[in-house]
C-alpha positions in Angstrom: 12.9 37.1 -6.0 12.4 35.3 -2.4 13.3 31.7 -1.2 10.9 29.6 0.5 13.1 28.9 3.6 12.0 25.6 6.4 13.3 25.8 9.3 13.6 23.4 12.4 9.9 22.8 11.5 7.7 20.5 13.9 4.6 19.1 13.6 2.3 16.1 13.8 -1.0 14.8 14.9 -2.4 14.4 18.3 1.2 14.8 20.5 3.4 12.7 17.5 5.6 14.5 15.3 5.8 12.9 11.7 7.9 16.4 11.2 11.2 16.2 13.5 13.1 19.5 13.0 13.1 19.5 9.1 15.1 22.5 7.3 15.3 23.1 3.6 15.4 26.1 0.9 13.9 26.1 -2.5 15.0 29.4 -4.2 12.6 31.4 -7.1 12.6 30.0 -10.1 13.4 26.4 -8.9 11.3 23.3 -8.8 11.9 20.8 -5.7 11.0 17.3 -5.5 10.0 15.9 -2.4 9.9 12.5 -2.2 9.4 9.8 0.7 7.6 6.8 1.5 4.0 6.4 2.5 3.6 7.9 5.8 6.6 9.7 5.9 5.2 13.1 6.2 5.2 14.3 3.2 1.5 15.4 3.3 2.0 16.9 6.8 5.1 18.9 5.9 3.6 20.7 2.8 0.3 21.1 5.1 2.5 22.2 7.8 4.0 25.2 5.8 0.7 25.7 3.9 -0.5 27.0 8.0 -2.9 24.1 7.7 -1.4 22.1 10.5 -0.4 23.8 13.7 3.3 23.8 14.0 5.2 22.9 17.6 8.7 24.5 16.4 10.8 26.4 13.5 9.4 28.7 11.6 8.3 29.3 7.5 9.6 31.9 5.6 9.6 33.5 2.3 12.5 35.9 2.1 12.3 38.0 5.5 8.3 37.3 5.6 6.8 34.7 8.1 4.5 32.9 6.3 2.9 31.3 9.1 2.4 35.2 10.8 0.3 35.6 8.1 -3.7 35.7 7.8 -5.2 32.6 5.8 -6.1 35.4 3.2 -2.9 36.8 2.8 -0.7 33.8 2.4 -3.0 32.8 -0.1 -1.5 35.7 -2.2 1.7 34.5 -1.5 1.3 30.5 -1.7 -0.4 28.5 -3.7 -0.9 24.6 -2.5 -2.7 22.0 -4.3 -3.6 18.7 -2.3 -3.8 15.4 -2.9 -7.6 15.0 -3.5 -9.9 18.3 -4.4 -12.8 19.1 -2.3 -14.1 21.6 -4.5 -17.6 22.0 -4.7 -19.1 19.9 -7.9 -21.8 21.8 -9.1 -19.5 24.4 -9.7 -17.9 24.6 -13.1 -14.4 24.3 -14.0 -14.3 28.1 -15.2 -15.9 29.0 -11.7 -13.2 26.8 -9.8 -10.1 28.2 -11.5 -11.8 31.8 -10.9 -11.0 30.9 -7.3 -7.4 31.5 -7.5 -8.4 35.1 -7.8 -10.0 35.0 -4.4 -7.3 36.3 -2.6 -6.2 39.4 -4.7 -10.1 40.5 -5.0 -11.9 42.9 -2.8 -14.2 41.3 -1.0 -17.8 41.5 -2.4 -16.5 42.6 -5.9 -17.4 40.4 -8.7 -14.5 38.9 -10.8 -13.8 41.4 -13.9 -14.1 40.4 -17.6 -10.4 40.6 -17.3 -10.3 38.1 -14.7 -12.5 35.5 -16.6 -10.4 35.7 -19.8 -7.1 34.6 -17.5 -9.0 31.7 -15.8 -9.8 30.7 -19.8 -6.1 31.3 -20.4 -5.2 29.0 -17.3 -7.3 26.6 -18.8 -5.9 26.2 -22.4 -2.4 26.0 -20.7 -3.5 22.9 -19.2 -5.4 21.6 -22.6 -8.6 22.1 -20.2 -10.8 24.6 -22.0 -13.0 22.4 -23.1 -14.5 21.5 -20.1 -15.0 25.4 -19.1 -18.7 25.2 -18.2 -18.9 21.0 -17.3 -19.3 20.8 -13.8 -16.4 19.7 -11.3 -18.3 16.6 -10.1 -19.1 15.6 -13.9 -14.9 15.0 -13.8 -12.9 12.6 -13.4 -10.4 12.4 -10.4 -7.6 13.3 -12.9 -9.5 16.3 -14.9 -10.5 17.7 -11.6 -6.6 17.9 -10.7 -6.0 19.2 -14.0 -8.4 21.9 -13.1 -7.4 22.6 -9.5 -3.8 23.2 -11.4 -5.4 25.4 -13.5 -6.4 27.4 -10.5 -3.1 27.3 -9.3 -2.1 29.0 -12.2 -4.7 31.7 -12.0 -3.2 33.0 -8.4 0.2 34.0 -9.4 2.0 33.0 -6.4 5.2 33.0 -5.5 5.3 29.3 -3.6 3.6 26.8 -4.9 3.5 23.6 -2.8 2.0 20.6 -4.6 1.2 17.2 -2.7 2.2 14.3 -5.4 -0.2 16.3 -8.1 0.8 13.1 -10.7 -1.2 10.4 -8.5 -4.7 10.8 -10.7 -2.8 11.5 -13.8 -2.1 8.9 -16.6 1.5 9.3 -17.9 1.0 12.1 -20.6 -0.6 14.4 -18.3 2.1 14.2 -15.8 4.8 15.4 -18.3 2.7 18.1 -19.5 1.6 18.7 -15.4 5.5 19.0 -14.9 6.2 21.2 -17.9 3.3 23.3 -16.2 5.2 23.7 -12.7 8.8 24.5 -14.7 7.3 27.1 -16.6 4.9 28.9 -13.2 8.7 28.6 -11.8 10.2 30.3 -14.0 7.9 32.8 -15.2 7.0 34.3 -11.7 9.5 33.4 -10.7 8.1 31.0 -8.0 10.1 28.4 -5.7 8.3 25.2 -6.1 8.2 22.5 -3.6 6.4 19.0 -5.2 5.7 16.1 -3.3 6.1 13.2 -6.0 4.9 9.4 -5.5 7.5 8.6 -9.0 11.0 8.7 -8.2 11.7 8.6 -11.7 9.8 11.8 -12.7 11.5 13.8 -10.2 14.4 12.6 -11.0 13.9 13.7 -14.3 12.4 16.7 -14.2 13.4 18.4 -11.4 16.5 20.7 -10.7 16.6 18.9 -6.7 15.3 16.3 -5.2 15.0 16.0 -1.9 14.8 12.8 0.4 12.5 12.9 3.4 13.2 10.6 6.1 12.4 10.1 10.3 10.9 13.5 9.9 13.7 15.2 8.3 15.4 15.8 4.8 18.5 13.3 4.2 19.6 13.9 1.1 19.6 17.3 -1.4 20.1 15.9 -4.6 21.0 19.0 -7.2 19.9 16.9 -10.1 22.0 19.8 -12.2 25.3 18.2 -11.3 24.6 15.0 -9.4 26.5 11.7 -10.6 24.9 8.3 -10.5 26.5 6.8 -7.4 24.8 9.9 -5.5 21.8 9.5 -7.0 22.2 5.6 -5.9 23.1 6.5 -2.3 20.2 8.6 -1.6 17.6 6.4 -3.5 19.1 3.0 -2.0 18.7 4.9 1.4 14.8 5.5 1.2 13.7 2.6 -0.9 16.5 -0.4 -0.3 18.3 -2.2 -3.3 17.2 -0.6 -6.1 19.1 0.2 -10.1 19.7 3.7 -11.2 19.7 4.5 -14.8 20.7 7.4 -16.9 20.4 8.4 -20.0 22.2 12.1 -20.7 20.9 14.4 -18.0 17.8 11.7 -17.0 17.8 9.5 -14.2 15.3 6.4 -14.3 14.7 3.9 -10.9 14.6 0.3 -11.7 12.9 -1.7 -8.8 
């Protein structure tokens, strides 16, 4: 069971670094959030470690393996990373795109097995998607092609999975269920998830830490397990100004 260690990681876009030295470690089995304001780097540190940005400094690492040593091809057996918006191709349909995630763990020029298929279909009722099995991606909408792209996620049995605020196209139900998705790929592989979230309150809430990216770096590692209120306040006061913290039991809430 590896950790997904960051270290001293560098990077940015055309001489700038929106990265500045940032360090963190998301163990198997646990699901990180990863939240920040617009421009803060999220994007480009999840790209970063995904070895889709070139990185100036520090390193990637999951256990003793360098993930950014790797081949594109052989990461993707270890990582799986869904972006913000989906390129996939739309004429394809949304059996075909979750197939995909079996790309990396197929011999080349094989055709995907009948055993193959019925796990994309699996993949697909987990995420209530099966109905739209042979409807084209581009007949979608944004938020059913994200559900889809999940699905695919799903189908590569990875042990990272790095997801860049997967709740933006999705109404409110299907983030809860997107959420119980990622808690049980993390526990079930186990995987170490890393999430980039736009809603401070659903990472609050569902995730066991939460951590605070700011001037290229992480300022605060919230364990949401055992963190009190006036943490939670600190940290969250610290990225978005004056703002009111609520709990209810374990659940925190973020009052504007």
């Amino acid at each position: 069971m590896d950790e997904l260690r960051i270290r001293s990681l560098c990077a940015g876009y055309g001489g700038r670094k929106v990265i500045d030295g940032a360090e963190l470690t998301v163990r198997a089995g646990e699901v990180c959030a990863l939240l920040g304001l617009n421009g803060s780097g999220k994007s480009t540190l999840l790209r970063a470690a995904m070895g889709l940005l070139p990185v100036s400094e520090g390193g990637v690492f999951l256990g003793e393996r360098d993930l950014l040593a790797m081949g594109a091809r052989e990461r993707a057996r270890h990582c799986a990373y869904i972006p913000q918006r989906s390129r996939m191709d739309g004429g394809i349909t949304a059996l075909e795109a979750v197939l995909m995630g079996a790309n990396a763990s197929t011999p080349l020029f094989s055709g995907y097995s009948a055993a193959q298929r019925e796990r994309a279909k699996s993949c697909l009722d987990e995420m209530g998607a099966l109905a739209w099995a042979e409807t084209p991606v581009g007949a979608l909408s944004e938020g059913q092609r994200q559900t889809v792209v999940f699905a695919r996620a799903i189908m590569q049995r990875a042990s990272v999975l790095l997801l860049d605020e997967p709740d933006g196209a999705l109404d409110l139900p299907r983030r809860g269920a997107m959420m119980e998705a990622v808690r049980r790929m993390a526990g079930a592989g186990p995987c170490a998830a890393l999430v980039a979230l736009h809603d401070a309150s659903l990472a609050l809430s569902r995730c066991d830490r939460v951590l605070i990216l700011m001037g290229g770096r992480i300022a605060f590692d919230l364990d949401m397990r055992c963190a009190g209120e006036e943490q939670v306040e600190r940290a969250l006061c610290a990225l978005y100004g004056p703002v009111d913290i609520v709990r209810r039991g374990r659940r925190f809430a973020v009052l504007g």
